[in-house]
KOLDOSE-414508 format. One record per residue (C-alpha): y, x, z; residue number from 0. Coordinates in nm, 3 decimals. Layout:
N
+---------+---------+---------+-------+
:      py :      px :      pz : dotor :
+---------+---------+---------+-------+
:       Y :       X :       Z :   NUM :
...
+---------+---------+---------+-------+
This chain:
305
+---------+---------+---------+-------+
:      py :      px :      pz : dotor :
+---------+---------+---------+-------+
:   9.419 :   7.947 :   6.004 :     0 :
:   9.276 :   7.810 :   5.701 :     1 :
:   9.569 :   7.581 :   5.451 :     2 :
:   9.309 :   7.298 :   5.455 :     3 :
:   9.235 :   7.244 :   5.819 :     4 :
:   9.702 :   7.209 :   5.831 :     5 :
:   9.678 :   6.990 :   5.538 :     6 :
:   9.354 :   6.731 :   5.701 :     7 :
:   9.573 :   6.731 :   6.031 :     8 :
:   9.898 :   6.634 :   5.828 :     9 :
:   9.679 :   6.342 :   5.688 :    10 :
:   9.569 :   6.251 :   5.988 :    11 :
:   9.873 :   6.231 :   6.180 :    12 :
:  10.031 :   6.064 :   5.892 :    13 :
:   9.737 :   5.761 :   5.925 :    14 :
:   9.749 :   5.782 :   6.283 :    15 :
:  10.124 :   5.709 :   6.314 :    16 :
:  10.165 :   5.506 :   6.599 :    17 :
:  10.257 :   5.766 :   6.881 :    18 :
:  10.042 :   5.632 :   7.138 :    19 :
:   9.707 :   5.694 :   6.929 :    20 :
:   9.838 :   6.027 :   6.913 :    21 :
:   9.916 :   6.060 :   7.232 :    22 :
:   9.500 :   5.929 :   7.314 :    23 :
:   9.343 :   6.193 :   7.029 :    24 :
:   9.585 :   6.462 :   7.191 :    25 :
:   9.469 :   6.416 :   7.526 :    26 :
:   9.108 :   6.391 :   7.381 :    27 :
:   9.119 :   6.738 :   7.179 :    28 :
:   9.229 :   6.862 :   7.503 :    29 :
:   8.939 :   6.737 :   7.720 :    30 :
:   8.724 :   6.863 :   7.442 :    31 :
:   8.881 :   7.212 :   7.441 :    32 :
:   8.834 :   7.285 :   7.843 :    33 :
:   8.469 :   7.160 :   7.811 :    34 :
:   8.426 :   7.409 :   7.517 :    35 :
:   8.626 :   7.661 :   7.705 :    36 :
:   8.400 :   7.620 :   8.064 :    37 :
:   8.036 :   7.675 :   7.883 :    38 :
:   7.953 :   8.000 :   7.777 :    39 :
:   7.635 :   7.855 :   7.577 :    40 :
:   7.859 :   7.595 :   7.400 :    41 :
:   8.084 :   7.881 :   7.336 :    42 :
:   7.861 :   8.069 :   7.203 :    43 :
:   7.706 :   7.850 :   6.943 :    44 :
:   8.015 :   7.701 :   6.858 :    45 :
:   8.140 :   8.087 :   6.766 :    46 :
:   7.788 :   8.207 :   6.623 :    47 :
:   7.794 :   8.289 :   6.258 :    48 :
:   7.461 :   8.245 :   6.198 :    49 :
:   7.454 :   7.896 :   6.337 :    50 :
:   7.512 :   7.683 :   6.048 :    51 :
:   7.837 :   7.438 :   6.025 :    52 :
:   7.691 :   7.116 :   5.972 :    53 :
:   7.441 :   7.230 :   6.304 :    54 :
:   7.709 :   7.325 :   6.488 :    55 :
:   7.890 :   7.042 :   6.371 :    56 :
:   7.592 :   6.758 :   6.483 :    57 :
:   7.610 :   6.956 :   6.860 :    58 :
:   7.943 :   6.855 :   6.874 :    59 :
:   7.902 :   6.474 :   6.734 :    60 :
:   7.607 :   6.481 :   7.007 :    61 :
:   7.823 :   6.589 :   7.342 :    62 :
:   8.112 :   6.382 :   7.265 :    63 :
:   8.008 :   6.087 :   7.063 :    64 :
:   8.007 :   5.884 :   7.329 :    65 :
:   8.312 :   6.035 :   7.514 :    66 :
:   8.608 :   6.065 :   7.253 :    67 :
:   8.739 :   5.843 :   6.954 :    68 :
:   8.595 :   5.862 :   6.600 :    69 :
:   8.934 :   6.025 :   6.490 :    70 :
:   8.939 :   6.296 :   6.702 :    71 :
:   8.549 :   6.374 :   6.685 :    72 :
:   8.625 :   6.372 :   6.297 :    73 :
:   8.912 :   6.651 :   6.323 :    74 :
:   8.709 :   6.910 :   6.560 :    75 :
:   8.441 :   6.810 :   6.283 :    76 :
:   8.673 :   6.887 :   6.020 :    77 :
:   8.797 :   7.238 :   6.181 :    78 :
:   8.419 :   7.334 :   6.179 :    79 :
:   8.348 :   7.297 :   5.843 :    80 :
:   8.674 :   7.433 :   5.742 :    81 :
:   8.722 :   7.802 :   5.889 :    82 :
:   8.441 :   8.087 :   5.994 :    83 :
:   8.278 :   8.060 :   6.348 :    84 :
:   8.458 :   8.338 :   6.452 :    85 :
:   8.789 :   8.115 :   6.388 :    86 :
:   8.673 :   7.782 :   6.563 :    87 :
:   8.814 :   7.870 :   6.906 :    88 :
:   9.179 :   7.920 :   6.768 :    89 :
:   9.200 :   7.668 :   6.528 :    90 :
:   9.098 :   7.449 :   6.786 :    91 :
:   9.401 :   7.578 :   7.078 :    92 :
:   9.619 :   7.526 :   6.709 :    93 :
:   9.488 :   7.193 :   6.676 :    94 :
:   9.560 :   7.074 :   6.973 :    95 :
:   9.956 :   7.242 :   7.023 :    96 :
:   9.949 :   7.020 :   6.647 :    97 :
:   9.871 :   6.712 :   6.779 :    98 :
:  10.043 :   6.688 :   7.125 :    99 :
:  10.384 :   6.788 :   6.945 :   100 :
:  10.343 :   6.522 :   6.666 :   101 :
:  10.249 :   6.250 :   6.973 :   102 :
:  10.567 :   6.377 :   7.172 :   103 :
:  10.763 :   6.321 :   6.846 :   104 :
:  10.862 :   6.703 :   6.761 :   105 :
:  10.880 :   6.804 :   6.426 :   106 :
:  10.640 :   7.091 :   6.298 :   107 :
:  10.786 :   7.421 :   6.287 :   108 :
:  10.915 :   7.456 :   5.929 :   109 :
:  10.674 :   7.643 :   5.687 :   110 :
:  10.740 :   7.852 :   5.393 :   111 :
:  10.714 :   7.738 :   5.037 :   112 :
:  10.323 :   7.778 :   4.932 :   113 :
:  10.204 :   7.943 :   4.621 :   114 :
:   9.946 :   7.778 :   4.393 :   115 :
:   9.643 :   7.869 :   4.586 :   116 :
:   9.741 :   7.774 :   4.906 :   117 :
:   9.859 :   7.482 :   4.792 :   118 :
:   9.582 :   7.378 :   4.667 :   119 :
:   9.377 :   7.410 :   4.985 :   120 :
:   9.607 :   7.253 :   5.173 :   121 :
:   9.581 :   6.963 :   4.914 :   122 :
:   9.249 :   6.941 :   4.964 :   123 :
:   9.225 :   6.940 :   5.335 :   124 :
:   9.500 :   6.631 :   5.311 :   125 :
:   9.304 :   6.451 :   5.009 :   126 :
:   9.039 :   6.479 :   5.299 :   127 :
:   9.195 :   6.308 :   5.539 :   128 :
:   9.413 :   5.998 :   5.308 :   129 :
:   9.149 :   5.968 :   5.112 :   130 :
:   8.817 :   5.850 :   5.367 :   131 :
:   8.914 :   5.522 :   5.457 :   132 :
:   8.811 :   5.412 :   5.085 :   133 :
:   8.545 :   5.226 :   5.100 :   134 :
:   8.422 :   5.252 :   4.743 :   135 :
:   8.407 :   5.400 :   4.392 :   136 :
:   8.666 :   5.140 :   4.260 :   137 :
:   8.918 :   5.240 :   4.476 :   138 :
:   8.886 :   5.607 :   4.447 :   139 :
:   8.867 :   5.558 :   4.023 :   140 :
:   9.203 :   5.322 :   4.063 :   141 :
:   9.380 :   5.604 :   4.320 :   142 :
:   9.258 :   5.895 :   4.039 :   143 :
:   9.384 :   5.673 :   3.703 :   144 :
:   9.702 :   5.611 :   3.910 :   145 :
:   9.762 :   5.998 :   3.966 :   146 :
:   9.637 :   6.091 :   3.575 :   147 :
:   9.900 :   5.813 :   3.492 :   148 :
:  10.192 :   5.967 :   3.652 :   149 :
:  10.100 :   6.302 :   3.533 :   150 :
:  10.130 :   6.147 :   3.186 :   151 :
:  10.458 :   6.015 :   3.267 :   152 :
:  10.573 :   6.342 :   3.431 :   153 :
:  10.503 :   6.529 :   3.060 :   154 :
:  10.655 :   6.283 :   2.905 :   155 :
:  10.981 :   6.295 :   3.043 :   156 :
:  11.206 :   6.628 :   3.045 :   157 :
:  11.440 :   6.472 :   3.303 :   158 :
:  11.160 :   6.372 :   3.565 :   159 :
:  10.999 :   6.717 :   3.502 :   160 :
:  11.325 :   6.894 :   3.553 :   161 :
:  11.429 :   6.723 :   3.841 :   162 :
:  11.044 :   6.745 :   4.010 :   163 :
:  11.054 :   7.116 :   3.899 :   164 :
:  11.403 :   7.260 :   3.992 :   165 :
:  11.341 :   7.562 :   4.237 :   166 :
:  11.682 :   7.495 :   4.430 :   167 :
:  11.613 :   7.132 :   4.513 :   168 :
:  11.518 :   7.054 :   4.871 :   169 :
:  11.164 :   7.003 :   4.953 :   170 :
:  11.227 :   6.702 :   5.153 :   171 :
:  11.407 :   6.547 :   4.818 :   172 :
:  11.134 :   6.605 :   4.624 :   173 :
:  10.958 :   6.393 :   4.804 :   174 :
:  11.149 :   6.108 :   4.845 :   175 :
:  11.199 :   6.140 :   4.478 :   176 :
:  10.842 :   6.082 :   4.425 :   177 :
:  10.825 :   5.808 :   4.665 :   178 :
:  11.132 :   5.632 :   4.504 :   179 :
:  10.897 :   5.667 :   4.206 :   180 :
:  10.571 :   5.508 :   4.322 :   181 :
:  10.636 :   5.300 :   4.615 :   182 :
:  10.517 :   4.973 :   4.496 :   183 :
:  10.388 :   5.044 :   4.185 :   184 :
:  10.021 :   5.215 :   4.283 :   185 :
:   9.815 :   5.233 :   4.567 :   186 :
:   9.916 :   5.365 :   4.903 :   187 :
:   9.706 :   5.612 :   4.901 :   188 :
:   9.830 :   5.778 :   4.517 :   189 :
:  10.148 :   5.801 :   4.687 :   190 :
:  10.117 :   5.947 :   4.967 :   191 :
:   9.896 :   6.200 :   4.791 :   192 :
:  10.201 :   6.284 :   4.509 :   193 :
:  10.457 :   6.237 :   4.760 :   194 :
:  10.249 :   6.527 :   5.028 :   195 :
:  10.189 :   6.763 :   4.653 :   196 :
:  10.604 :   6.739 :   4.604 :   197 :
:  10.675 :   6.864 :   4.945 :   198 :
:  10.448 :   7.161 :   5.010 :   199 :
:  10.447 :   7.374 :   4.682 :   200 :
:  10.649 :   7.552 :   4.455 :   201 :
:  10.857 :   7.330 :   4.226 :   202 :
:  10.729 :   7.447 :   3.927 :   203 :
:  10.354 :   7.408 :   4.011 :   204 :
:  10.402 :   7.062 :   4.129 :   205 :
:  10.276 :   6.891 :   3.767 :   206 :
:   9.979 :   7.153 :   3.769 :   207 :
:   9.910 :   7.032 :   4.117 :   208 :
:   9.916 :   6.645 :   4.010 :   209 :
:   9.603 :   6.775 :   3.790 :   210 :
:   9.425 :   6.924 :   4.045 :   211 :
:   9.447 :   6.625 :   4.280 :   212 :
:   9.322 :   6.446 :   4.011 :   213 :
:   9.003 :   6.656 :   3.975 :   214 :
:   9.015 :   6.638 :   4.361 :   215 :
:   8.970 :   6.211 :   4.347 :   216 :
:   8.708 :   6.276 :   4.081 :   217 :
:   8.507 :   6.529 :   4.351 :   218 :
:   8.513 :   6.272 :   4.598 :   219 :
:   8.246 :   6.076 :   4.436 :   220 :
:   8.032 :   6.333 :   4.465 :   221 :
:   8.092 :   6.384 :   4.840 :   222 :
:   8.017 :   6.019 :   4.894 :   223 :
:   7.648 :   6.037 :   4.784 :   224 :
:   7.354 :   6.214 :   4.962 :   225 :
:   7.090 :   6.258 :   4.742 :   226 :
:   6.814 :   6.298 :   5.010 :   227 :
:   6.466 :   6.462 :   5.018 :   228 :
:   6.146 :   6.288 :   5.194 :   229 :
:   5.815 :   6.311 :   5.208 :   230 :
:   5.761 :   5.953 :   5.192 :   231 :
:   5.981 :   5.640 :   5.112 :   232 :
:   6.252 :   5.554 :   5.353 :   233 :
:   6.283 :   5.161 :   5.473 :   234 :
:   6.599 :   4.964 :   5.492 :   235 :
:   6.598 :   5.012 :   5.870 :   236 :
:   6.596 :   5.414 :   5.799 :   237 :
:   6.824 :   5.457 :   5.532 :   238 :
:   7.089 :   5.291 :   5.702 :   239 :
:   7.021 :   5.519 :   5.991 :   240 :
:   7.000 :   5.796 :   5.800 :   241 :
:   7.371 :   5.708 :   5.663 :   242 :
:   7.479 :   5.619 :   5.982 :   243 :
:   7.399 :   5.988 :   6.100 :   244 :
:   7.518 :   6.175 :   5.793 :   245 :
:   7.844 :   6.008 :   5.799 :   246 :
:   7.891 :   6.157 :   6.143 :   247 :
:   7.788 :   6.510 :   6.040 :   248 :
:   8.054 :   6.525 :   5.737 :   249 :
:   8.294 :   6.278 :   5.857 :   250 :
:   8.304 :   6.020 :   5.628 :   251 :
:   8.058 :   5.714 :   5.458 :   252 :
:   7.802 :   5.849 :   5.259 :   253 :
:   7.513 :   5.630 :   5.035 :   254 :
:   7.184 :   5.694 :   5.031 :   255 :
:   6.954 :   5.777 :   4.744 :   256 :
:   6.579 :   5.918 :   4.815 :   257 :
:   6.331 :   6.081 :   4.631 :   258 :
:   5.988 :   6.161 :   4.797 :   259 :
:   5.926 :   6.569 :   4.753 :   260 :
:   5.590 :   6.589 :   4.911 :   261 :
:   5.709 :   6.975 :   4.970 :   262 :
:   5.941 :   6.832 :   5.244 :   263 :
:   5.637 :   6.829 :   5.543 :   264 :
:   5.864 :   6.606 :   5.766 :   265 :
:   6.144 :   6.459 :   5.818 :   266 :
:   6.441 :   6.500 :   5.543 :   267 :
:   6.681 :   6.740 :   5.341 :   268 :
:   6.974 :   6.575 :   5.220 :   269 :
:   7.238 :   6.732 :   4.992 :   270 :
:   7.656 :   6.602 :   5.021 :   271 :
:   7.869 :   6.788 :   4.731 :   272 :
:   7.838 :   7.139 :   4.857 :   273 :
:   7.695 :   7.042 :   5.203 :   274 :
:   7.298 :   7.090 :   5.281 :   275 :
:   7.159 :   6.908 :   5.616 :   276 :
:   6.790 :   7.040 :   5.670 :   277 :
:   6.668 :   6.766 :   5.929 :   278 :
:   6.377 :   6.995 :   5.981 :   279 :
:   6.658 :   7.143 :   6.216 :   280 :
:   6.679 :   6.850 :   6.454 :   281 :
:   6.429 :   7.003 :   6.678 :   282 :
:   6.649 :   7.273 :   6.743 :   283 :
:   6.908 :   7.056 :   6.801 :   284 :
:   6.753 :   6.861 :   7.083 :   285 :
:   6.679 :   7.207 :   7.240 :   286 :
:   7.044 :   7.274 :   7.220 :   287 :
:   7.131 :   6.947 :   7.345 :   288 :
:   6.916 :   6.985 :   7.632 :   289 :
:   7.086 :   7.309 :   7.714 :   290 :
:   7.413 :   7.231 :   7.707 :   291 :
:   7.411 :   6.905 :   7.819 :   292 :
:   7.547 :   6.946 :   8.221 :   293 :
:   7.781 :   6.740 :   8.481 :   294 :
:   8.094 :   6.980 :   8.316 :   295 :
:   8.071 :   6.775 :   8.009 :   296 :
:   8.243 :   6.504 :   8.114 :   297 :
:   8.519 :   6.377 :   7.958 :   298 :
:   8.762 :   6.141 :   8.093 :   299 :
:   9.124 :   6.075 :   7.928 :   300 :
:   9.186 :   5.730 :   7.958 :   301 :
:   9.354 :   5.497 :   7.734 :   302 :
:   9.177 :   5.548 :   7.355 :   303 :
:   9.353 :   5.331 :   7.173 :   304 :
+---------+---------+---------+-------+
């Protein structure tokens, strides 16, 4: 089980809140799970390492679009992109124990202090997850100054560094140290994201991980732009399609910016941070689809609120 697919859930159940959404996603990773687990060809492609992520990712966003809420299409999503093939079947059964616990109120089962590296990645998976309902660049430059700031003011201080840093203090008063700290003063989402750094690491990596949140914000730029391939100019009516699509396959908003590459024959290539989507694929896709597609597919779980 990869750090950053415990971290995104964390971030999403910390959005989520209200137990009754919960409770909806729960029962919707569920429903999702016994399709996956009836079809040996959805199986199969799902757990094939030579079937990219971001394919096996659109097969997903394809079936169950239309069945299951954004949130909970976005966390299978996110599980997919996060672990190998090989791993997607028991992430998902760990998903879902994650989710229905959190909607019936039960606290996680305690984990043990992470070292730098893991901490990290589970950072990242969370920074995921807080950070995608920004809607611009402003916002994700104000929630980066914010964190740079308190780094400052962390280095600046030998009291706040000593109390942030002392390897006997409790995890969970760490936190609510930092929260004391911020709540009010910066945006939601800086705090949650100092608050989340205080109570999974090591006390004394907790200013180093400030900094690499901070690099993480600056990142997230770059994961909000597809610079996209064509063979000819897109119109209004396709780039925003175009978006529309590629937000599903990563999970969040993405903008658009084209340049023709007469090399592209048809249809598109379009390149998110570290993520390639060759839309010369989408024929194998709709074979897929086709394939898969059945009367077992169905998906009902109610209330999706």
């Amino acid at each position: 089980m990869r750090q950053s697919i415990r971290g995104y859930t964390d971030g999403v159940i910390e959005q989520v809140g209200a137990e009754t959404n919960l409770a909806s996603i729960a029962a919707e990773l569920v429903a999702i799970k016994q399709v996956i687990d009836s079809s040996e060809d959805l199986r199969r492609v799902l757990s094939d390492s030579g079937v990219t992520a971001p394919a096996r990712r659109a097969v997903v966003t394809e079936l169950f679009q239309a069945r299951v809420g954004e949130r909970t299409l976005q966390m299978v999503g996110f599980v997919i992109d996060a672990d190998r093939a090989g791993e997607f079947r028991a992430d998902l059964g760990w998903l879902v124990e994650r989710v229905q616990g959190a909607a019936r109120n039960a606290a996680p089962m305690p984990q043990t202090v992470l070292g730098r590296i893991a901490s990290e990645e589970r950072l990242d998976g969370y920074a995921t997850a807080v950070l995608a309902p920004l809607q611009n660049a402003n916002e994700l430059t104000r929630v980066e100054d914010e964190l740079f700031s308190f780094m400052r003011i962390i280095d600046g201080s030998t009291e706040l560094s000593a109390a942030l840093g002392h390897r006997e203090a409790p995890a969970a008063a760490r936190r609510s140290l930092v929260e004391d700290l911020l709540s009010g003063k910066v945006d939601p989402t800086t705090m949650l994201l100092a608050a989340y750094a205080a109570q999974i690491g090591r006390p004394r990596d907790y200013r180093a991980l400030i900094g690499y949140l901070v690099d993480r914000v600056a990142a997230e730029s770059n994961r909000r732009l597809a610079e996209v391939r064509a063979p000819v100019e897109l119109d209004a009516s396709q780039r925003e399609a175009l978006a529309t699509a590629l937000s599903q396959i990563v999970g969040h908003g993405v903008e658009i910016r084209v340049t023709i590459d007469p090399s592209v024959l048809a249809g598109f290539v379009a390149t998110i941070g570290d993520t390639v989507v060759d839309g010369s694929a989408r024929h194998r896709l709709e074979i897929l689809k086709e394939r898969l597609a059945s009367p077992e597919a169905t998906i009902t779980t109610g209330d999706r609120s």
